[in-house]
Jmol script that loads the backbone (N, CA, C; Angstrom):
load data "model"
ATOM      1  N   UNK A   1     -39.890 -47.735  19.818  1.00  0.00           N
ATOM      2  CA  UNK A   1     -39.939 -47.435  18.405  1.00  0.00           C
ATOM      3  C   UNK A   1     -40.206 -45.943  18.170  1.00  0.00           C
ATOM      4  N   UNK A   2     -41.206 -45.034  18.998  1.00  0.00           N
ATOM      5  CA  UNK A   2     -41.215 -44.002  18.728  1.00  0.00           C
ATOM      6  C   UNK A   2     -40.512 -43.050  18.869  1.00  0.00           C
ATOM      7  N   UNK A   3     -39.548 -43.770  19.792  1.00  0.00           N
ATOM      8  CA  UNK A   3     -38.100 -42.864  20.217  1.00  0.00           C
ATOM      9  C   UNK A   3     -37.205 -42.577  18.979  1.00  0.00           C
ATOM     10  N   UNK A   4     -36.745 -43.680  18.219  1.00  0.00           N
ATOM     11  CA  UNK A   4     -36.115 -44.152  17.205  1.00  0.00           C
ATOM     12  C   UNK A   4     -36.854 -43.337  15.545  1.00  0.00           C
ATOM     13  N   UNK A   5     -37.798 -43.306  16.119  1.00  0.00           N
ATOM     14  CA  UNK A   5     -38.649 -42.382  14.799  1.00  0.00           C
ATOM     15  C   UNK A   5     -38.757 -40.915  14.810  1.00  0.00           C
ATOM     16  N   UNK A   6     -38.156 -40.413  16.438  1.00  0.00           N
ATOM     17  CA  UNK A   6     -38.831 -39.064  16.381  1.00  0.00           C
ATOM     18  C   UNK A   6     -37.412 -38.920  16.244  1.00  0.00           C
ATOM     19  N   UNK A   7     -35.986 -39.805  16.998  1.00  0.00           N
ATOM     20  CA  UNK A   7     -34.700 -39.171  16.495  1.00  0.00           C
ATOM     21  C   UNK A   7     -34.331 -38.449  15.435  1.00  0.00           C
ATOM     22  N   UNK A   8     -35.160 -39.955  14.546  1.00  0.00           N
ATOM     23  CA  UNK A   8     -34.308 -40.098  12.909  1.00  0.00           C
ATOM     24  C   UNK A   8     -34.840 -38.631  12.547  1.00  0.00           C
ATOM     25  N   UNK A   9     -36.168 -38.136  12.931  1.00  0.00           N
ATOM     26  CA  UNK A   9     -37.360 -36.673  12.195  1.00  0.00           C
ATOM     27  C   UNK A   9     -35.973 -35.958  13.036  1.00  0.00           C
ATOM     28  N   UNK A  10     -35.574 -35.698  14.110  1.00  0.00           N
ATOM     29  CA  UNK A  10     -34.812 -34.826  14.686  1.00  0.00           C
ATOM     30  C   UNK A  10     -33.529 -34.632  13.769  1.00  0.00           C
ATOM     31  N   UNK A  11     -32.684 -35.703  13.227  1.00  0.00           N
ATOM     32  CA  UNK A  11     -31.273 -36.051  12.556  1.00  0.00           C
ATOM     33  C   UNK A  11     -32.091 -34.489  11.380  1.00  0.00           C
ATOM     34  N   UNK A  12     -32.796 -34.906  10.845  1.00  0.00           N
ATOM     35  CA  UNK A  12     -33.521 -34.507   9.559  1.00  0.00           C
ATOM     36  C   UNK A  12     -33.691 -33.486   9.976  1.00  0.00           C
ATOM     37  N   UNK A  13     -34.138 -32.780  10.835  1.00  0.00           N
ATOM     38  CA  UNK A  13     -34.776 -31.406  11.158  1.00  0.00           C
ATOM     39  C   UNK A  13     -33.511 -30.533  10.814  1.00  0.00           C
ATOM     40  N   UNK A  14     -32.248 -30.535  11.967  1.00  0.00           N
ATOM     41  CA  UNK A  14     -31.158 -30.382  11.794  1.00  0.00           C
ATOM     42  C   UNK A  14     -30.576 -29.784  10.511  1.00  0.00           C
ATOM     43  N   UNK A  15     -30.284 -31.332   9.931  1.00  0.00           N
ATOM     44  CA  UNK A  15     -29.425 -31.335   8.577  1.00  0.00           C
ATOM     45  C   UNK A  15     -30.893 -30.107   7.925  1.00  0.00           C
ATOM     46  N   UNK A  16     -31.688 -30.430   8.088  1.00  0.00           N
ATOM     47  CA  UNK A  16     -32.690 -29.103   6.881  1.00  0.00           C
ATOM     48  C   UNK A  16     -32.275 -27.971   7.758  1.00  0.00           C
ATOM     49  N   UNK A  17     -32.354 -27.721   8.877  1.00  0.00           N
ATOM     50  CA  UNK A  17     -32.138 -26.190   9.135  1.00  0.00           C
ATOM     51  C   UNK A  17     -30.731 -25.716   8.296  1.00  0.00           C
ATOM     52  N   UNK A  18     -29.311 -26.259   8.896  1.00  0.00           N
ATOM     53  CA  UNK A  18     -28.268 -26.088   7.860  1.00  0.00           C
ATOM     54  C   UNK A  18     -28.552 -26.026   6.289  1.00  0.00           C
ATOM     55  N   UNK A  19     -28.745 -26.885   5.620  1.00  0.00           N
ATOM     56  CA  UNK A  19     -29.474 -26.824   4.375  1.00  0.00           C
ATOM     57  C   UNK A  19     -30.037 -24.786   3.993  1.00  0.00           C
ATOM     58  N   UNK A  20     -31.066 -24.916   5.223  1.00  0.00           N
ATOM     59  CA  UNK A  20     -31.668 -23.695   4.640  1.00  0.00           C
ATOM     60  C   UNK A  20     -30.699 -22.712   5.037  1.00  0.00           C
ATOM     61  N   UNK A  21     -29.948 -22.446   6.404  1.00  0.00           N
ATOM     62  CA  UNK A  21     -29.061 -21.399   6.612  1.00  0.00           C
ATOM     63  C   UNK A  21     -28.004 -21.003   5.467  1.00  0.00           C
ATOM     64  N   UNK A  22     -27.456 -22.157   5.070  1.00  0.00           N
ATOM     65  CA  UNK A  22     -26.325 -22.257   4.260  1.00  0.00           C
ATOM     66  C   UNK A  22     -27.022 -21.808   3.003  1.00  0.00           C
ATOM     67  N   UNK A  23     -28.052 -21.619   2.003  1.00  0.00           N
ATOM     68  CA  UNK A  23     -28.621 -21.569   1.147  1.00  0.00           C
ATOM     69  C   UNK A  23     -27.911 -20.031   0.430  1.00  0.00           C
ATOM     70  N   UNK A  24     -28.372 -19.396   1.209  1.00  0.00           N
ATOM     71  CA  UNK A  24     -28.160 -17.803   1.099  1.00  0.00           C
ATOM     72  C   UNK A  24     -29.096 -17.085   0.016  1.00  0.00           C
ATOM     73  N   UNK A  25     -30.144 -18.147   0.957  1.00  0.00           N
ATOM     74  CA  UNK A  25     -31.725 -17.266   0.036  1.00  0.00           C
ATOM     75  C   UNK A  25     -31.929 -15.865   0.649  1.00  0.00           C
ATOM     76  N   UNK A  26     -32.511 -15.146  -0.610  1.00  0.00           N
ATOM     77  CA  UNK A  26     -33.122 -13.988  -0.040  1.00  0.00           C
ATOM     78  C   UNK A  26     -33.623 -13.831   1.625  1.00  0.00           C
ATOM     79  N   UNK A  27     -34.819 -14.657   1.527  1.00  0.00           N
ATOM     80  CA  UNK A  27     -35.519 -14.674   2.740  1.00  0.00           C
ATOM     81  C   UNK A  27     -34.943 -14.818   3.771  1.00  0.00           C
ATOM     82  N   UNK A  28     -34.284 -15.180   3.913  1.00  0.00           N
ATOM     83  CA  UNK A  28     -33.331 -15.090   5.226  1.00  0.00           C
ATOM     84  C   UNK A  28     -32.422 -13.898   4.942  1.00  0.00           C
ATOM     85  N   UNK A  29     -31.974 -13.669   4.509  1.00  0.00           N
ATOM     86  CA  UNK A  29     -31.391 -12.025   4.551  1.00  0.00           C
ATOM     87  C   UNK A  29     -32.605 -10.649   5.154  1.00  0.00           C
ATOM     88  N   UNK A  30     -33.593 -11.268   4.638  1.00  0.00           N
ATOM     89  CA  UNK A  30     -35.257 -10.184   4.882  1.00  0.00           C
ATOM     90  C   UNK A  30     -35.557 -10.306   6.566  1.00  0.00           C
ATOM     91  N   UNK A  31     -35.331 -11.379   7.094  1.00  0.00           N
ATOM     92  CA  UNK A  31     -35.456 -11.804   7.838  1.00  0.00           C
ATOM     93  C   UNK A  31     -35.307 -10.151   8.959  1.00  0.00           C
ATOM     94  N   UNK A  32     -36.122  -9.618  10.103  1.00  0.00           N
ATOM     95  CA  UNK A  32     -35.994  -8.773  10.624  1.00  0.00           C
ATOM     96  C   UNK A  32     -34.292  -8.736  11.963  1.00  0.00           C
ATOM     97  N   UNK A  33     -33.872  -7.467  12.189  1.00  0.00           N
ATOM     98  CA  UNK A  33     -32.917  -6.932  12.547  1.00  0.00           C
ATOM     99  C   UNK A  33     -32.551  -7.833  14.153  1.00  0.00           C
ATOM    100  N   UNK A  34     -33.578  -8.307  14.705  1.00  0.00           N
ATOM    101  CA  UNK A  34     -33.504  -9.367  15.868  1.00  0.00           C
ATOM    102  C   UNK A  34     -33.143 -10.890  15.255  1.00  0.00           C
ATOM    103  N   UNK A  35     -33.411 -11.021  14.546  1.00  0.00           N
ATOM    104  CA  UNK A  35     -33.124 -12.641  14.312  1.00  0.00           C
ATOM    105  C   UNK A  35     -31.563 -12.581  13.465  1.00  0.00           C
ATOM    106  N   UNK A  36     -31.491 -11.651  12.914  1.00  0.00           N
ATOM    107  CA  UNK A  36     -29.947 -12.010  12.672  1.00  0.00           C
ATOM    108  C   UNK A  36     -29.016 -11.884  14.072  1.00  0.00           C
ATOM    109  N   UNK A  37     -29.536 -11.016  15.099  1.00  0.00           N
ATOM    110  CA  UNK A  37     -28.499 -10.561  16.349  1.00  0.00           C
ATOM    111  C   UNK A  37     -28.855 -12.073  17.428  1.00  0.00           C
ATOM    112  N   UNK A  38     -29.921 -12.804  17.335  1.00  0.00           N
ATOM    113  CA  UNK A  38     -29.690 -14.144  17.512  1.00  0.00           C
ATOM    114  C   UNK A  38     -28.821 -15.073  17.180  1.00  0.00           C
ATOM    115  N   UNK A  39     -28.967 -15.055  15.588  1.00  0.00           N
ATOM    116  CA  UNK A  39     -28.099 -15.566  15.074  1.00  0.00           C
ATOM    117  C   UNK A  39     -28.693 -17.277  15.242  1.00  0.00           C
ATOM    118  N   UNK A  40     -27.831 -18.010  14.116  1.00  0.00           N
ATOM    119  CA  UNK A  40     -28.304 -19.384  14.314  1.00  0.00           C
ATOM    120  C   UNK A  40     -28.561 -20.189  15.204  1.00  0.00           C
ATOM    121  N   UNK A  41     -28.046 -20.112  16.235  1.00  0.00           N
ATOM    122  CA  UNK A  41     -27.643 -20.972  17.137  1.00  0.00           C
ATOM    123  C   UNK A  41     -28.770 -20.860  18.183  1.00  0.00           C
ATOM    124  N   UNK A  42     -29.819 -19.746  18.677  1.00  0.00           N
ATOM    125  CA  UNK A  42     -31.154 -19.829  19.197  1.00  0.00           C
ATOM    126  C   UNK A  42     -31.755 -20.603  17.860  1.00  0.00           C
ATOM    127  N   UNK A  43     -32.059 -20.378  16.866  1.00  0.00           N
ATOM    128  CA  UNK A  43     -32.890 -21.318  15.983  1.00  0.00           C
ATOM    129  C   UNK A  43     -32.699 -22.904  16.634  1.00  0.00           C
ATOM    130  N   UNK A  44     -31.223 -23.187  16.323  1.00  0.00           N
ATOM    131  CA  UNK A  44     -30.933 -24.518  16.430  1.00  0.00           C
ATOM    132  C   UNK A  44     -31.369 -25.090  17.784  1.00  0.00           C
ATOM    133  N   UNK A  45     -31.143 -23.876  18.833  1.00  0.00           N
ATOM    134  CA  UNK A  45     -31.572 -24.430  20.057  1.00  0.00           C
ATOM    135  C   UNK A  45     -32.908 -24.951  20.443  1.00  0.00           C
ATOM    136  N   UNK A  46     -33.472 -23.736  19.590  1.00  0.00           N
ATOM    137  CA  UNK A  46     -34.836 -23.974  19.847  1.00  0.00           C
ATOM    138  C   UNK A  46     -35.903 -25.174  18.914  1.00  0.00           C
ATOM    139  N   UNK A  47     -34.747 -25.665  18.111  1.00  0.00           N
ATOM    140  CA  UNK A  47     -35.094 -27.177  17.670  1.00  0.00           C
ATOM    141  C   UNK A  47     -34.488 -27.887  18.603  1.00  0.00           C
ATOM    142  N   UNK A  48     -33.724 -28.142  19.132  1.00  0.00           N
ATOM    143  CA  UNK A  48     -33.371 -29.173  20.011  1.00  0.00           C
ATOM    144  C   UNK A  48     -33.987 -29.189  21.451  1.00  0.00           C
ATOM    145  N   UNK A  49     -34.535 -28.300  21.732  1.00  0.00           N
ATOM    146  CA  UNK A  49     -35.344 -28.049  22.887  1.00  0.00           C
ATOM    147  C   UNK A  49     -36.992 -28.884  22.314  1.00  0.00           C
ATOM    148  N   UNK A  50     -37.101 -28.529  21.253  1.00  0.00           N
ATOM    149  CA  UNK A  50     -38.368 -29.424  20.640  1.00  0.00           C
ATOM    150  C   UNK A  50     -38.150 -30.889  20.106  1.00  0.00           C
ATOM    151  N   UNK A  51     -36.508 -30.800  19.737  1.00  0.00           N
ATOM    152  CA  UNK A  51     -36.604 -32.742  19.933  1.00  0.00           C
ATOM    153  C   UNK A  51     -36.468 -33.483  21.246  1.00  0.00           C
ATOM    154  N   UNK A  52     -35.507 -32.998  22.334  1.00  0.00           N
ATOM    155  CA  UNK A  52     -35.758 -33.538  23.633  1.00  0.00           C
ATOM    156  C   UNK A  52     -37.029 -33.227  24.432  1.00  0.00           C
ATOM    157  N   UNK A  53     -37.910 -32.427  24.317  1.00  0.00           N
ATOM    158  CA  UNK A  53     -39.626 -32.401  24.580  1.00  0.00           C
ATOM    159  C   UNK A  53     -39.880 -33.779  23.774  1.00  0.00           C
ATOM    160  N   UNK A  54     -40.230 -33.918  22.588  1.00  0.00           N
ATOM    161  CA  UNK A  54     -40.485 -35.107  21.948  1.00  0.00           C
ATOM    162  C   UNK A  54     -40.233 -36.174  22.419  1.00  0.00           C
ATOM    163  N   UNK A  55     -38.863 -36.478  22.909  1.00  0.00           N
ATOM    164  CA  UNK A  55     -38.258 -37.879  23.002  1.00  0.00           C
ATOM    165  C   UNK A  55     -38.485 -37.975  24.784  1.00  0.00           C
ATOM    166  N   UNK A  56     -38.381 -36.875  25.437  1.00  0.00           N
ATOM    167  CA  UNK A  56     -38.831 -37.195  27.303  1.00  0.00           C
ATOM    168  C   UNK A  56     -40.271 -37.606  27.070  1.00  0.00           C
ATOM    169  N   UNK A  57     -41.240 -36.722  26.221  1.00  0.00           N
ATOM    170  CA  UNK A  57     -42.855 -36.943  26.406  1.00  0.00           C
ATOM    171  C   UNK A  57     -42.803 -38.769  25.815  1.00  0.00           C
ATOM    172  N   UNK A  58     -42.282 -39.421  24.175  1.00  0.00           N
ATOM    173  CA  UNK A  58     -42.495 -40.213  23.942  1.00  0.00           C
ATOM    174  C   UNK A  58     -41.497 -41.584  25.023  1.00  0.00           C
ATOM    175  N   UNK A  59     -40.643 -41.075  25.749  1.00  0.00           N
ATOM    176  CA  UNK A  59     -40.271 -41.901  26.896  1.00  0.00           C
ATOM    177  C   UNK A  59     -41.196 -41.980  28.151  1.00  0.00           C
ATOM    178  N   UNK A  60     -42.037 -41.390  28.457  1.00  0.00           N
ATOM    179  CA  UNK A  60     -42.642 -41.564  29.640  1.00  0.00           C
ATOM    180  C   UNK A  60     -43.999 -42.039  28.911  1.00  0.00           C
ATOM    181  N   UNK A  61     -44.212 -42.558  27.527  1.00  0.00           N
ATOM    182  CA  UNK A  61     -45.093 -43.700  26.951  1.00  0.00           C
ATOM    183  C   UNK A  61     -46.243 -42.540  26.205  1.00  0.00           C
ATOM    184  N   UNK A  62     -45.888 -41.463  25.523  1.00  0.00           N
ATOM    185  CA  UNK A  62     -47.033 -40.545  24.759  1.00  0.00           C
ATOM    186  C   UNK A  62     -46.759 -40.634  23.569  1.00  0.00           C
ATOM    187  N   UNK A  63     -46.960 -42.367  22.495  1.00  0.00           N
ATOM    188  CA  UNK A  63     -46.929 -42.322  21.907  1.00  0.00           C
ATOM    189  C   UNK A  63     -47.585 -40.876  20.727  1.00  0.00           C
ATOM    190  N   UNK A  64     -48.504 -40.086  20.903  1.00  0.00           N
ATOM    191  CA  UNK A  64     -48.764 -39.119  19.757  1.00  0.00           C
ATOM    192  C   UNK A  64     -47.832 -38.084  19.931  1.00  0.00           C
ATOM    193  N   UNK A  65     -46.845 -38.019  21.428  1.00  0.00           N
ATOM    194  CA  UNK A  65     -45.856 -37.311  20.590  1.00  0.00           C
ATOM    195  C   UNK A  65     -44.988 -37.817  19.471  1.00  0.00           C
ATOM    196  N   UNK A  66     -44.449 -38.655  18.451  1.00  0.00           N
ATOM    197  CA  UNK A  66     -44.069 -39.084  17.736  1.00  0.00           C
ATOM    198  C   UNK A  66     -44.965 -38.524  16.553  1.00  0.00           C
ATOM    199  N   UNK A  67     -46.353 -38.548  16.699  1.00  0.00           N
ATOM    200  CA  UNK A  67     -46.861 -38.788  15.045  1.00  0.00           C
ATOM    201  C   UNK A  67     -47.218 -36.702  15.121  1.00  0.00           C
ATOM    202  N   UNK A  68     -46.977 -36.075  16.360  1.00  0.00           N
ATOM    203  CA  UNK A  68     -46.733 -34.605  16.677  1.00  0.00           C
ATOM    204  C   UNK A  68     -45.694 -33.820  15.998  1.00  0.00           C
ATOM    205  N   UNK A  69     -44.445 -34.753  16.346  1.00  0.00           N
ATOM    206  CA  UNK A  69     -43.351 -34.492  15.774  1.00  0.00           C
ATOM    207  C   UNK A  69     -43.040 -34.884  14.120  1.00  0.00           C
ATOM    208  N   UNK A  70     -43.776 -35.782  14.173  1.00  0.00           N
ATOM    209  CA  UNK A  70     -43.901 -36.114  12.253  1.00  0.00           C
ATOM    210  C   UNK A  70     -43.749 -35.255  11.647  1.00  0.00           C
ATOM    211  N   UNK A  71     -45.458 -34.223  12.300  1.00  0.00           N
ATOM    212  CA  UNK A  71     -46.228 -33.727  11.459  1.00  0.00           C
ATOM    213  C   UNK A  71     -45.352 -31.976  11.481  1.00  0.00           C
ATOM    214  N   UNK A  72     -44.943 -32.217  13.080  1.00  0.00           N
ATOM    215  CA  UNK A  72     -43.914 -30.682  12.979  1.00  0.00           C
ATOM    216  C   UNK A  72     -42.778 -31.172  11.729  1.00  0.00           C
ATOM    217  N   UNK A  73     -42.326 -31.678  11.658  1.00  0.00           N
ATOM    218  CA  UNK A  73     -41.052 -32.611  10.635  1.00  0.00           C
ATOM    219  C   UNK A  73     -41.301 -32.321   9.354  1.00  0.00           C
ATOM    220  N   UNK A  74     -42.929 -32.788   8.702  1.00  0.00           N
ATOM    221  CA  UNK A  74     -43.522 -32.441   7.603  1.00  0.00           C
ATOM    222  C   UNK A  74     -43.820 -30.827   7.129  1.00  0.00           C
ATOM    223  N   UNK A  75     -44.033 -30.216   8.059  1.00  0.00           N
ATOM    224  CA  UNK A  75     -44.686 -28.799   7.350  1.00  0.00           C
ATOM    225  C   UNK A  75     -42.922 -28.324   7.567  1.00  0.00           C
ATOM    226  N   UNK A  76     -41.981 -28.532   8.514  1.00  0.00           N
ATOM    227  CA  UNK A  76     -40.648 -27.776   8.202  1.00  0.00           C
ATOM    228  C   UNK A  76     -39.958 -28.389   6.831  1.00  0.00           C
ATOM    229  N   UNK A  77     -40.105 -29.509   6.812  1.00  0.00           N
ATOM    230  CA  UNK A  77     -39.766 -29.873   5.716  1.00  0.00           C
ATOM    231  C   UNK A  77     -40.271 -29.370   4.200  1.00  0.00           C
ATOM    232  N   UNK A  78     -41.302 -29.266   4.695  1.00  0.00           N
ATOM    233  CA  UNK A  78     -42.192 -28.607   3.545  1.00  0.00           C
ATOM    234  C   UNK A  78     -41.676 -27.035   3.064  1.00  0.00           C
ATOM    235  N   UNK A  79     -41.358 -26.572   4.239  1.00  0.00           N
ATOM    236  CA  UNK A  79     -40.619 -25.071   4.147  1.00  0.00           C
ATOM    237  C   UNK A  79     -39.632 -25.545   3.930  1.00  0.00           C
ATOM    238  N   UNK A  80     -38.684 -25.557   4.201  1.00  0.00           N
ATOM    239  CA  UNK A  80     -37.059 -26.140   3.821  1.00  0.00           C
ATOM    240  C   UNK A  80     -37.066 -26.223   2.037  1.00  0.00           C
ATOM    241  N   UNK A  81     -37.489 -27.641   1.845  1.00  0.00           N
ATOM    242  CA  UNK A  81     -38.303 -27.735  -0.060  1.00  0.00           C
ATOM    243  C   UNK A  81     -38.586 -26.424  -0.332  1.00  0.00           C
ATOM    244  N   UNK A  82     -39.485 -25.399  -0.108  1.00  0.00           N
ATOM    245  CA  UNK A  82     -40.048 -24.417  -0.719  1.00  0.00           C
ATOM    246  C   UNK A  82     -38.701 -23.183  -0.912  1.00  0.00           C
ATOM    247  N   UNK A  83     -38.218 -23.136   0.023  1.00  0.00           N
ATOM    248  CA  UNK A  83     -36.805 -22.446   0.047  1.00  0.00           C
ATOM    249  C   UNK A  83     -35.411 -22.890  -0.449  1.00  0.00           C
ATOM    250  N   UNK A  84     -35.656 -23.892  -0.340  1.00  0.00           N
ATOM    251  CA  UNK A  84     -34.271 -24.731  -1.007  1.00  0.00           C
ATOM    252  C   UNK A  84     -34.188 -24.608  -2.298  1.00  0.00           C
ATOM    253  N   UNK A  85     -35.252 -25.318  -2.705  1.00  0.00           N
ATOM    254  CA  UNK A  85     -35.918 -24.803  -4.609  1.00  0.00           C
ATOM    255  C   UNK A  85     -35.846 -23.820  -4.795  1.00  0.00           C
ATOM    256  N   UNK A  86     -36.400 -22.417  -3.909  1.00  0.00           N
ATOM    257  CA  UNK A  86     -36.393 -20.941  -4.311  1.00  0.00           C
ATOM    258  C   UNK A  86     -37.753 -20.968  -5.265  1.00  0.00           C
ATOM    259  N   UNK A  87     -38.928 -21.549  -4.464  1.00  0.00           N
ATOM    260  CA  UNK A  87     -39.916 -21.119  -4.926  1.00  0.00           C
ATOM    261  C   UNK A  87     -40.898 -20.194  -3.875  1.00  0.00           C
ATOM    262  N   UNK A  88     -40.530 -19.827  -3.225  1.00  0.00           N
ATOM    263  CA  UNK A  88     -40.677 -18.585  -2.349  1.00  0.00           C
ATOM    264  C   UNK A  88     -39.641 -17.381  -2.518  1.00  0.00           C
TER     265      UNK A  88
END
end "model"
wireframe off; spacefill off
backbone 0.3
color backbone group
């Protein structure tokens, strides 16, 4: 079950990073002269490197990685909302 819960937070993480890239808020334009020469695709990686951590730790039976990943899920989400709205 916690596999299945930290996916679905992963599906979600995703679709919000796009969400915010695609936005064409300020803040990401502000964003310093290294992270644009990254470019998206280290971001994205470096979420998917944090959902397969999640899903190997909650496969070898650590259930609190799941309620870990929630809570990472919740505060990005929380940013995502704050930027999406354009109340930052």
């Amino acid at each position: 079950m916690a596999i299945l819960v930290i996916f679905l937070f992963g599906v979600g993480n995703f679709a919000l990073h796009r969400a915010v890239f695609e936005s064409g808020h300020p803040l990401i334009e502000q964003m310093p002269w290294f992270y644009h020469a990254m470019n998206r695709r280290l971001a994205l990686g470096v979420e998917f490197l944090m959902l397969v951590a999640a899903l190997l730790l909650a496969a070898q039976g650590a259930a609190w990685a799941a309620l870990a990943y929630a809570g990472y899920s919740a505060l990005g989400a929380l940013a995502g909302w704050l930027i999406l709205t354009r109340r930052v």
